[in-house]
C-alpha positions as CSV (number, residue, x, y, z in Angstrom):
1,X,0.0,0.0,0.0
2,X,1.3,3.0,-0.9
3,X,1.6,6.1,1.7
4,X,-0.2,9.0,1.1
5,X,2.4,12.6,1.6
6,X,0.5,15.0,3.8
7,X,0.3,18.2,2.2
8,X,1.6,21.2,4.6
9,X,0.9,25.1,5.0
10,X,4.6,26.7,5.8
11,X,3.1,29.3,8.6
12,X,3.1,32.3,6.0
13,X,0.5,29.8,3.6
14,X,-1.5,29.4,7.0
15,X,-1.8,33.1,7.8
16,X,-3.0,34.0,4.4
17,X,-5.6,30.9,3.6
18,X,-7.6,32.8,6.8
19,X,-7.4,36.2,5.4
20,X,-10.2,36.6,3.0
21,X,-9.5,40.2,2.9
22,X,-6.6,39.3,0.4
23,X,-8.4,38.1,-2.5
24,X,-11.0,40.7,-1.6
25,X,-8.5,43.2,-2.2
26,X,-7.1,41.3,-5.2
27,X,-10.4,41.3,-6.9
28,X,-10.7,44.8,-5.9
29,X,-7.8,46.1,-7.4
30,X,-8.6,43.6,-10.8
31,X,-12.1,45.3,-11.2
32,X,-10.0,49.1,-11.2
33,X,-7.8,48.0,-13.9
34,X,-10.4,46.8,-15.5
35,X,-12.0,50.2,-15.0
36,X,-8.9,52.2,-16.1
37,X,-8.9,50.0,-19.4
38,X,-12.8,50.5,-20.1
39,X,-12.0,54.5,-19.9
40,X,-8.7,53.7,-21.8
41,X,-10.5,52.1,-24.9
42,X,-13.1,55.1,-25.1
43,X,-9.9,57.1,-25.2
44,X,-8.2,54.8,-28.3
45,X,-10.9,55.1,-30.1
46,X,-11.0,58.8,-30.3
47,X,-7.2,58.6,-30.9
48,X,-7.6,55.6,-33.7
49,X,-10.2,57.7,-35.4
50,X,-7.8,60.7,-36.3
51,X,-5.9,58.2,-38.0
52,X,-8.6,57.3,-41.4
53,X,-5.8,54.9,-42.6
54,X,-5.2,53.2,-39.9
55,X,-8.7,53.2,-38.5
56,X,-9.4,51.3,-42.0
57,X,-6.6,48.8,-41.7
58,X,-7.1,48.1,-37.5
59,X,-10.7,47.1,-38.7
60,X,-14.5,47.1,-37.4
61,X,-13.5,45.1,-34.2
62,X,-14.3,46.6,-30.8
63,X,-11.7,46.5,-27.9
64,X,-11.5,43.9,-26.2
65,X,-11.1,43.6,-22.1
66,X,-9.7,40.0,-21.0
67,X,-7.7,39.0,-17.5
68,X,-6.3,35.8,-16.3
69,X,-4.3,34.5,-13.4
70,X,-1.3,32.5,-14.8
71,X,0.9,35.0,-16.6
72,X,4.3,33.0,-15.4
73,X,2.3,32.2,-12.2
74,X,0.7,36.0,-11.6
75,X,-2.6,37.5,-12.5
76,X,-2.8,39.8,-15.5
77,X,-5.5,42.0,-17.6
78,X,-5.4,43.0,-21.0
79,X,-6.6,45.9,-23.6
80,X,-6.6,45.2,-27.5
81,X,-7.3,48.3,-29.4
82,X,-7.2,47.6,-32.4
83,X,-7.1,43.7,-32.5
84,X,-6.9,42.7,-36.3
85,X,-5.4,39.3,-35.8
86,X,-6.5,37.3,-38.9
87,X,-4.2,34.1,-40.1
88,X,-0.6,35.5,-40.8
89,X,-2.0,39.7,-40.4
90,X,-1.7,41.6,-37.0
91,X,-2.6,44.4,-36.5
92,X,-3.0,45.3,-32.8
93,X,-1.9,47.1,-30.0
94,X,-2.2,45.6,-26.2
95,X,-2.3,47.4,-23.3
96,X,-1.3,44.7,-20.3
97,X,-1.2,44.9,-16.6
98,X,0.9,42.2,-14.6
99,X,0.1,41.9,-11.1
100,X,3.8,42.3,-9.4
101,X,5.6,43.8,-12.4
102,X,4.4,46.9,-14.5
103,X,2.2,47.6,-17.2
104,X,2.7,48.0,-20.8
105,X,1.7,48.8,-23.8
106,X,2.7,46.7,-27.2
107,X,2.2,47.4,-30.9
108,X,2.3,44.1,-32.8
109,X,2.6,44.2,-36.5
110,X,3.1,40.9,-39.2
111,X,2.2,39.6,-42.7
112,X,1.0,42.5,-44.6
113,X,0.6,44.9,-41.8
114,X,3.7,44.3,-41.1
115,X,5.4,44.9,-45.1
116,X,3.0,48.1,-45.2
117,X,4.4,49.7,-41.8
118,X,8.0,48.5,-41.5
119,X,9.4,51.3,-43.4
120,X,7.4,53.7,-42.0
121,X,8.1,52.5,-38.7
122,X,11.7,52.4,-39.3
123,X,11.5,56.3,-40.1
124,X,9.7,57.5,-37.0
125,X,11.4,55.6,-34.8
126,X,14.9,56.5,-35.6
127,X,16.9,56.8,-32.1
128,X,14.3,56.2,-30.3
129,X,15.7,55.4,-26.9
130,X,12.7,54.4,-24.6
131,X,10.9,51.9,-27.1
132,X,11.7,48.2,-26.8
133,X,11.9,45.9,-29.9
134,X,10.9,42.1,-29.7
135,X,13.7,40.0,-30.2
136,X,11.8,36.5,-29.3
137,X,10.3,34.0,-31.5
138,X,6.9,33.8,-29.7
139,X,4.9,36.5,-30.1
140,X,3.1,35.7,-26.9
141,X,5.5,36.7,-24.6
142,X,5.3,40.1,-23.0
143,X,8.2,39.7,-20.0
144,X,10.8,42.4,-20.6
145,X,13.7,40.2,-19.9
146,X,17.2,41.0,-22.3
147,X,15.3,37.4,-24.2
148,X,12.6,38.7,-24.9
149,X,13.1,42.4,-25.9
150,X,16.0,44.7,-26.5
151,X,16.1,48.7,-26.6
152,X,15.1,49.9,-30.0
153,X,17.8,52.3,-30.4
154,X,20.4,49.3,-29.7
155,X,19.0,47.4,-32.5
156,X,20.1,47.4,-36.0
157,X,18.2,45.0,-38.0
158,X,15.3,45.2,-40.7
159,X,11.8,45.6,-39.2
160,X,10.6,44.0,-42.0
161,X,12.8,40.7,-42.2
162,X,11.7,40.3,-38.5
163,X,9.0,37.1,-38.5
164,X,6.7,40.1,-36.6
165,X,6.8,43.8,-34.8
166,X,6.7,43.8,-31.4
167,X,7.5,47.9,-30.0
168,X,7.2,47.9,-26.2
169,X,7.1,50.4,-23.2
170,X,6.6,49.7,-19.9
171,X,6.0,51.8,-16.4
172,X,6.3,50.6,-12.9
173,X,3.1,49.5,-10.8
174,X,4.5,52.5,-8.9
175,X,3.5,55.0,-10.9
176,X,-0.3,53.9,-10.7
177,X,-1.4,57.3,-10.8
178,X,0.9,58.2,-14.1
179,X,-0.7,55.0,-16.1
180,X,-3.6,57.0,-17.8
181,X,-0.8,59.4,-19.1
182,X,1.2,56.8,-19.7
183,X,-1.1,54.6,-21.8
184,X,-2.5,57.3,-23.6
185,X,0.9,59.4,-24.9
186,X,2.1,56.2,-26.3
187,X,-1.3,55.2,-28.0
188,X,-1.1,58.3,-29.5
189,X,2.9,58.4,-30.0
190,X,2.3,54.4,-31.8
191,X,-0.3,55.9,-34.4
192,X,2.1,58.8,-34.9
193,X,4.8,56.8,-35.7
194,X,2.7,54.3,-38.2
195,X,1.8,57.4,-39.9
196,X,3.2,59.0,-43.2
């Protein structure tokens, strides 16, 4: 007969299966993001729609809230606005909080998107220093690890050889009260820089 391994609470566990006040306050703080994103996609959509071009190409789609609770083993909630993601084409830009790290904000580009914008891109962005470029395979990731992305202004390749665009910022849980600022300027700075 095999023995059956009792499962144990270290004392830290024990104190915080009794305290319903931290989920509480976990869901709490969930719903506000979600909050700030609801205002923030009213926002983009005034932004997007100065933009007739890329209004056009980002498509009919409305934004689109979603959360989850294993982004490498931590909660998360996400804003696409646009979200043109059709076979090979994206065309979308993310807005994404990560319970213990930051919050970003993600412009991701491929297939024809992606051959249209490039060069444009590549113009506007010239010496940029506080825009990331993704350097990963897996356009899934959003971790800003030196795997994952690299400074855009450090980078020297072809936007469009790349198998996709990924452009990243990020700011600091921290700065809470700086992330409507924050998402906003670099909506707006995104569709600027796709922009003839």
């Amino acid at each position: 007969m095999k023995q059956q391994t009792k499962v144990v609470l270290s004392p830290k566990e024990r104190e915080m299966v009794t305290d319903a006040g931290l989920i509480l306050t976990k869901n709490a703080i969930i719903g506000k993001v979600y909050a700030v994103f609801g205002m923030l996609s009213d926002e983009y959509s005034l932004l997007l729609g100065q933009f007739p071009q890329l209004s056009e190409d980002a498509g009919p789609r409305s934004p689109k809230i979603s959360k989850g609770e294993q982004y490498e083993g931590l909660p998360w909630v996400m804003l696409d606005h646009p979200r043109h993601y059709r076979g090979d084409d994206a065309f979308g830009i993310r807005s994404f909080f990560w319970w213990g790290n930051y919050c970003s904000i993600t412009l991701q580009l491929s297939g024809t998107f992606q051959q249209k914008y490039a060069p444009i891109l590549h113009q506007n962005l010239a010496g940029s220093k506080d825009w990331f470029i993704g350097i990963n395979d897996d356009r899934w990731q959003h971790h800003f690890r030196p795997d994952n992305y690299k400074p855009y202004a450090e980078w020297n390749g072809d936007l469009g050889s790349l198998p996709f665009i990924k452009l990243a910022k990020k700011i600091p849980l921290t700065e809470w009260d700086q992330l409507d600022q924050f998402f906003t300027c670099n909506y707006a700075q995104l569709l600027q820089a796709l922009s003839c």
